[in-house]
N, C-alpha and C positions, 0 to 999 in steps of 0.2 A: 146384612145381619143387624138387627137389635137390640142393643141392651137387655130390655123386656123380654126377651127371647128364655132368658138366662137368669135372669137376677129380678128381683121385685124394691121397692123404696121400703123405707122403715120410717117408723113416724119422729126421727130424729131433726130436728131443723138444718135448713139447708145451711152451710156457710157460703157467704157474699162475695164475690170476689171484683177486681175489675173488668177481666176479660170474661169471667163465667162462675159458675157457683158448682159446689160440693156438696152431693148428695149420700146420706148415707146408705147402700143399698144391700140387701141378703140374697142370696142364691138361691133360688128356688128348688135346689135338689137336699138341701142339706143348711149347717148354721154357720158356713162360712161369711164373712161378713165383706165388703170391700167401700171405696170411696170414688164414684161417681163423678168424672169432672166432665161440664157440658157448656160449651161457649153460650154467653148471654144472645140471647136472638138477633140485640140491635147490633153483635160485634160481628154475627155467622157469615155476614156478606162484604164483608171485609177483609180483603187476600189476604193484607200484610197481617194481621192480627188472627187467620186461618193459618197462614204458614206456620208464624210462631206458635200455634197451639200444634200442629205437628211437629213441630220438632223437639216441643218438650215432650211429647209422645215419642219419639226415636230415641232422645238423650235418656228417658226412661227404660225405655227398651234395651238399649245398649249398654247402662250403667249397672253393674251388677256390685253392690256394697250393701252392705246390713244398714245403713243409717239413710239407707234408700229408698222409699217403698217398690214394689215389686207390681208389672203389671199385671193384672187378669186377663183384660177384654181390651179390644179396642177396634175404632174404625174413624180413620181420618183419611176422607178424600178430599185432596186439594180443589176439587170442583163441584162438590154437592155438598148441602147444607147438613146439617148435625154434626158434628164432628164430637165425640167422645171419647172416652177412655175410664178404666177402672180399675184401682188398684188396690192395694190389700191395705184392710183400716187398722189405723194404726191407733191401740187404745193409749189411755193417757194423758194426761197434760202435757197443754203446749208450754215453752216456755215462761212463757208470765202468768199464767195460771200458778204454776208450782213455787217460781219465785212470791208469789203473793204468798201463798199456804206454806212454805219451807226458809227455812234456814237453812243453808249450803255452807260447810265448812266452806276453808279455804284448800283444802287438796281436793273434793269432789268438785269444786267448781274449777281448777283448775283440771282436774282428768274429763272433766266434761266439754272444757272447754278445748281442750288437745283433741278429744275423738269430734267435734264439729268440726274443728280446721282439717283433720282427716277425712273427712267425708268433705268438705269444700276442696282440700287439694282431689282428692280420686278425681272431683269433678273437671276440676281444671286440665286433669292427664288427659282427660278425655273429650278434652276443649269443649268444656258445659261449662256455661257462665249462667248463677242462678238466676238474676234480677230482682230479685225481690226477699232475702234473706232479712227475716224481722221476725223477735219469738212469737208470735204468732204460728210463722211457717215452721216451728222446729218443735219437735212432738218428743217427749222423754216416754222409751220404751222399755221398762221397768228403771236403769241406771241411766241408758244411753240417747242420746241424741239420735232423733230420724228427722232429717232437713225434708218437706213437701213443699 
């Protein structure tokens, strides 16, 4: 199965990442919208750097918390090349985004900052360790914190 199958890109820019970039993509049934993660080419044939993209793929799958995004699609075979996944787009500003544009009291950044450590502990119960936690990765969904 293919992404393409299912979902079409939207003209939104990709975001960059190290191991692979973030497409914004639409479902082609309907205006469901999701976020497209696809390892970089030069990292696809690289085991140790394919494992770790599945298993953030299972820790996705198996993590089920609101400050989580949630998967749609996926296909990650540890011995053939594409490995993707997609999950539900999470609208928003990321954290430094907002901090630029807002003034946070001192209790919303303190209850903001309690429901992140919430969603970092779920993740630790569930022996997820994120790697890469930096506002960038942390999308505010209307109040709350969603760690990607």
């Amino acid at each position: 199965m293919d992404w393409k199958n299912n979902w079409k890109s939207t003209n939104e820019t990709p975001k960059e990442g190290g191991q692979g970039k973030v497409i914004q993509v639409q479902n082609i049934n309907g205006n469901e919208f999701g976020a497209l993660k696809v390892m970089h080419d030069s990292q696809a044939h690289n085991s140790s750097r394919r494992e770790r993209f599945h298993q953030e793929i299972e820790a996705l799958n198996n993590l089920n918390h609101k400050g989580v995004p949630k998967v749609k699609e996926f296909k990650s075979d540890l011995e053939k090349t594409n490995p993707y996944f997609i999950t539900e787009w999470i609208y928003g500003q990321d954290l430094n985004e907002a901090v630029q544009k807002s003034k946070f009291t001192i209790e919303e950044s303190l209850k903001f900052t309690r429901n992140l450590a919430l969603i970092v502990d779920a993740c630790h119960q569930a022996e997820i360790i994120h790697r890469d936690i930096k506002p960038q990765n942390i999308r505010i969904r209307e109040v709350n914190p969603v760690l990607i």
